[in-house]
N, C-alpha and C positions, 0 to 999 in steps of 0.2 A: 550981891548978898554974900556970895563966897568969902569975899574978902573981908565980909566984916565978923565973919565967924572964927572964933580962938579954938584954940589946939584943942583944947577937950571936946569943944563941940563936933568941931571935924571928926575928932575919933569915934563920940557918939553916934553921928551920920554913919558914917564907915563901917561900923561894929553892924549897923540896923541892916545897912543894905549884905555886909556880908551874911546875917544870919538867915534875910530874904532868900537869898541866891541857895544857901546851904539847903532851906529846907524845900527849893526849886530842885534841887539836883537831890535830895532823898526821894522826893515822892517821884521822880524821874527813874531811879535805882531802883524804888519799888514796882514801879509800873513796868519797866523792863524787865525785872524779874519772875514779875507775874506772868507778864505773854510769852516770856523761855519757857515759862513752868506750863503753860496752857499749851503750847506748841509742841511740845516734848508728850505731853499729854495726850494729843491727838495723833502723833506719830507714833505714839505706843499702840492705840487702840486700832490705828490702821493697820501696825501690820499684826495687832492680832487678829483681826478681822481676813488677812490675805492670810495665813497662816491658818485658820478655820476653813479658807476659800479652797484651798489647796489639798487638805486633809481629805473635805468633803470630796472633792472631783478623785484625787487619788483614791476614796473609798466609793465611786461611782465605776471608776475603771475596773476594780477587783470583782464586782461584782459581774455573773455573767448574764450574756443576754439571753433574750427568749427561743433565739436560734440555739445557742449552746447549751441551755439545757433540752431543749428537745435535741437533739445530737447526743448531748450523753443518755439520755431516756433512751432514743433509739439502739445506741452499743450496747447499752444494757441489759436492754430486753433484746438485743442477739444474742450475748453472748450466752445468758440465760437456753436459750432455744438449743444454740449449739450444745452449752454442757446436757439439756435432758436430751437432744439428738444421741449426744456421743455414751449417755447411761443404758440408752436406749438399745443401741447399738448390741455396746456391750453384753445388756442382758441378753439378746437375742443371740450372739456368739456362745456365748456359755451353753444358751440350753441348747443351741446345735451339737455343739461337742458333747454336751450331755447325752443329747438324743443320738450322737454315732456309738457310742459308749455303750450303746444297752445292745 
């Protein structure tokens, strides 16, 4: 059958299957485009996701535990003691000296 086909028809044949192929390899161009573009997509959202993972643990570290603030409750209410200890003191120096003084 080939042979009995003339030049124009050949070309017509030719023209059909290039345009076949053409629009094989857009919707090919497209579809690859799309799964880079979904791909890219999903690598965005994971590392926003590890970026959020990380923030949060980094903001779990900063916080203290329940041993450290009882620790600092404890210095505090020492030192607390100490300073009315050491007012205390004080006052009682004074009115001694006051009381040698009379």
């Amino acid at each position: 059958m080939l042979r009995s086909l003339v030049g124009s028809e050949m070309c017509i044949r030719d023209r059909l299957d290039h345009m076949q192929w053409q629009s094989e390899f857009e919707q090919l161009g497209t579809a690859r485009k799309k799964a880079i573009s979904e791909w890219k997509q999903r690598q965005q959202e994971s590392r926003e996701k590890e970026v959020e993972m990380q923030a949060a643990q980094a903001e779990e570290n900063l916080k203290p535990s329940e041993d450290e603030l009882r620790k600092k409750a404890l210095e505090k209410r020492y030192r607390k003691n100490q300073a009315e200890k050491l007012h205390r003191w004080r006052a009682d120096k004074a009115q001694q000296e006051a009381d040698e003084q009379k």
